[in-house]
N, C-alpha and C positions, 0 to 999 in steps of 0.2 A: 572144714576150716579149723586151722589150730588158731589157739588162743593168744598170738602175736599178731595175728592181720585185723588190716580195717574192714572195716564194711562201712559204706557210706549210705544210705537213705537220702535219696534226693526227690523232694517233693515240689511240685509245680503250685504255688504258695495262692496263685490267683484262681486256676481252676478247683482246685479242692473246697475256696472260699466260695467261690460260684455255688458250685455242685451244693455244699453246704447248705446254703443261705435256700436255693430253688427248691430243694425237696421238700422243705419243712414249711417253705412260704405259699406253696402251689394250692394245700390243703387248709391254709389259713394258720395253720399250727407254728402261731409268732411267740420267741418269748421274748419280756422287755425288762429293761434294765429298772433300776428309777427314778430314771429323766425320759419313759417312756421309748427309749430307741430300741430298735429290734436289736437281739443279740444271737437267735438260731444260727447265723451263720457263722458266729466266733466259735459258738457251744458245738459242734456240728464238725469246724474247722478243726476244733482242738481235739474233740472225740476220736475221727475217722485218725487222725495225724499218732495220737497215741495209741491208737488200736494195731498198726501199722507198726510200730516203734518194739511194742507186746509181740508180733508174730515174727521181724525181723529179727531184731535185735541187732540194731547197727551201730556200731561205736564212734560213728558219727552222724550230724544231722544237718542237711543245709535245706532253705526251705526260699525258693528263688521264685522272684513278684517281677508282673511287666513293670519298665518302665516308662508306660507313655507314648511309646513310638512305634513307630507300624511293624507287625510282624509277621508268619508266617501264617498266624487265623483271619488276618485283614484279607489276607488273598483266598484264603474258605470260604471267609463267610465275612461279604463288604459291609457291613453291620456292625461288624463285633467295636464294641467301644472298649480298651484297658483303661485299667483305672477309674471304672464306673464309679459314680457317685450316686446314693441310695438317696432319697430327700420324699420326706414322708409329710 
């Protein structure tokens, strides 16, 4: 790659928070803010995202969330909720 092209990093902004949030939640391993909310999954989210950014190196970054409505994982898996809401 010469030093005129893009490179784009396009991350799936909901699965990464997922993934984030479960690994560290599974084992009990919460960290909290303080007002008490869990925050592993931001800490987690923003970690793997810039680890990611370190090995690529993309000169640009989009980072694309469900919006709400049915998608291609509703018909995976009839369960999957987007836009979960955490309530502790």
């Amino acid at each position: 790659m010469t030093n005129n092209q893009s490179k784009l990093l396009l991350v799936d902004g909901m699965a990464l928070l997922f993934r984030a949030f479960y690994a560290t939640s599974v084992s009990g391993q919460f960290m909290y803010n303080d007002e008490g909310i869990p925050t592993n999954g931001v800490n987690g989210f923003l970690r793997h995202m810039f680890t990611a950014v370190n090995h690529f190196k993309p000169t640009h970054l989009a980072v694309c969330w469900d919006m709400g409505s049915k998608t291609f994982r509703n018909e995976m898996y009839e369960d999957y909720i987007p836009n979960f809401r955490w309530e502790y």
